[in-house]
C-alpha positions in Angstrom: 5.3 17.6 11.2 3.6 20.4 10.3 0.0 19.5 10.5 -2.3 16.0 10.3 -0.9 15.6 6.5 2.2 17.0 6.2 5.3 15.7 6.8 9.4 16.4 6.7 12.0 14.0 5.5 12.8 13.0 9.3 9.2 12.4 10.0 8.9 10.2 6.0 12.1 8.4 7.6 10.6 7.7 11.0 7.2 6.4 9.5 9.2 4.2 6.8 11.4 3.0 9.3 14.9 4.2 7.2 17.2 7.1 7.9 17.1 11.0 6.6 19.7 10.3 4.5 18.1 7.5 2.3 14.7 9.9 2.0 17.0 12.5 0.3 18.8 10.1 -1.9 15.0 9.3 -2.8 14.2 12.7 -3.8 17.3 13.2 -5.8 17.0 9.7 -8.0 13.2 11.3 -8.3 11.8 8.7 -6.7 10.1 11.0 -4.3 8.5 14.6 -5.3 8.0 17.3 -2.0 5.0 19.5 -2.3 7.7 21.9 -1.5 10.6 21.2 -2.6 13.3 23.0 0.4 15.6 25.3 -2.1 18.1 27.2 -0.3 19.8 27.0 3.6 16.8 26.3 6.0 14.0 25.8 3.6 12.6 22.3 4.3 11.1 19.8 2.1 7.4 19.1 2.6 6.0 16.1 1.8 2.1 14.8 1.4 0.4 11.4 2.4 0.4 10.3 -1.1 4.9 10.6 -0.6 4.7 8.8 2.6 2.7 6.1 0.6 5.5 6.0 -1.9 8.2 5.9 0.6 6.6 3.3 2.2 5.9 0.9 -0.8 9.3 2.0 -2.1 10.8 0.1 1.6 8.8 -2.6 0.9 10.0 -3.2 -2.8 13.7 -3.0 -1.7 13.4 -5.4 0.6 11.4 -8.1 -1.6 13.8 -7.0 -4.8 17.4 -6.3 -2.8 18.8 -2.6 -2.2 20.8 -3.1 -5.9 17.2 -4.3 -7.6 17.2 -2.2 -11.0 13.1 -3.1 -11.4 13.2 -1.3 -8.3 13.3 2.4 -9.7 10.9 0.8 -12.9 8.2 -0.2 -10.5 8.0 2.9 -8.3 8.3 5.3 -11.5 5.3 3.1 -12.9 3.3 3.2 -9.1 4.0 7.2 -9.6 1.4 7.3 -12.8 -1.0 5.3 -11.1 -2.7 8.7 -10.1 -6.0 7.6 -9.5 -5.8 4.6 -7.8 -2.5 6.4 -5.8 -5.6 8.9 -4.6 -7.9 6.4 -3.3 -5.2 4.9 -1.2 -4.6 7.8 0.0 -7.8 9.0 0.7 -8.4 5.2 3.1 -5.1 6.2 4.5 -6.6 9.4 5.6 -9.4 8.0 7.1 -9.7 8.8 11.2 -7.5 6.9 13.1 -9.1 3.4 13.4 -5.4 1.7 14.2 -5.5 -0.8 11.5 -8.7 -1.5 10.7 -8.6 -0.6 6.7 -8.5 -4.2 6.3 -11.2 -4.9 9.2 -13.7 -2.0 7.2 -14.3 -4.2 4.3 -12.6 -6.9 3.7 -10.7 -6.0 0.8 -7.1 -6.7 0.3 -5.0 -4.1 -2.3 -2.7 -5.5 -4.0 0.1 -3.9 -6.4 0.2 -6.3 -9.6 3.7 -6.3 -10.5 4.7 -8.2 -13.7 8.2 -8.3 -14.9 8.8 -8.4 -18.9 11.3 -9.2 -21.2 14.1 -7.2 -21.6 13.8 -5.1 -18.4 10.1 -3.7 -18.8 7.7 -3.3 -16.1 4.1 -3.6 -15.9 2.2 -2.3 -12.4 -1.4 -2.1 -11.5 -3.2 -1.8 -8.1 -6.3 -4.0 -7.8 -8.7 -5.7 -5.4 -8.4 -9.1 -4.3 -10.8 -11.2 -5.9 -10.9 -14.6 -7.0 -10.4 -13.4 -10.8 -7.1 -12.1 -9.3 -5.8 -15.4 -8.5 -6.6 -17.3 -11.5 -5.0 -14.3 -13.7 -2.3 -14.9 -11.6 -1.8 -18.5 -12.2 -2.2 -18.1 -16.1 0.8 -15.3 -15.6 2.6 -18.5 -13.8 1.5 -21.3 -16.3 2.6 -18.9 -19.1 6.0 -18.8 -17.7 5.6 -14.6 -16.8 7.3 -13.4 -14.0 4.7 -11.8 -11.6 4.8 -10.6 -8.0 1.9 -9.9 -5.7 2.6 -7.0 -3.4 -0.4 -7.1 -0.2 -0.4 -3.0 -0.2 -3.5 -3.1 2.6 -0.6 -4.2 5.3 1.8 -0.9 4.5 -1.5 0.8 4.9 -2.4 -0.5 7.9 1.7 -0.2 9.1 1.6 3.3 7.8 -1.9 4.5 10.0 -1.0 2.6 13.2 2.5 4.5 13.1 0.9 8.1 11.9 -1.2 7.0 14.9 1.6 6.9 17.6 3.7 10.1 15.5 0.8 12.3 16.3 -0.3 11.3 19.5 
């Protein structure tokens, strides 16, 4: 690891909790983009906090969808042009070390809105817990829509207690 926010594909594999070999695969299906991207013999990928949040939700999404899960490489494509919000998570990730307490700071649960369409599509959007939340959710339900609630505060928290014990 090269400094507090950088990070090479063994380090993104330790922290996700998968092997080297799975990270690379990542990179080449483009599920993953390195700030640097490694061309040539010795020249190692770099990656940023806002990969290691991808990595990590991308974990979490093959285990709730199965390793062959086609909506798999829809969602995280669709997480990928969530910019802004992608930023913010970031940015509480990045917070000083508090060893899980994003969740203890205020409260707040993220959560990755994941709704699947007709015909393969795939509509994503990260959002706050809140009672309106729940009652969208059970319209989505009651209207027969397929729609998965991903808690994204607990990789957070996962993700800082183990960037915790990698740089310590």
């Amino acid at each position: 690891m090269r400094d507090r926010s950088e990070f090479e594909v063994r380090d993104i594999a330790k922290l996700v909790g998968t092997n080297p070999r799975r990270v690379e695969g990542w990179v080449e299906k483009g599920f993953l983009t390195p700030l640097v991207r490694g061309h040539g013999p010795g020249r190692r990928r770099v990656f940023d906090l806002a990969n290691l949040l991808q990595a990590a939700l991308l974990v979490e999404l093959l285990s709730t969808f199965g390793e062959r899960s086609r909506a798999v490489g829809r969602i995280v494509r669709e997480v990928g042009r969530l910019k802004n919000d992608t930023k913010r998570l970031v940015a509480r990730l990045a917070m000083p070390e508090g060893l899980g307490l994003l969740l203890k700071l205020d409260h707040t649960l993220e959560i990755l809105w994941i709704e699947l369409e007709r015909k393969g599509g795939v509509h994503v959007h990260l959002t706050e817990q809140t009672p309106e939340v729940w009652r969208e959710a059970g319209r989505a339900l009651g209207e027969s829509r397929t729609v998965i609630l991903l808690n994204v505060t607990s990789v957070l928290n996962n993700l800082q207690i183990k960037l915790h014990h990698l740089r310590n």
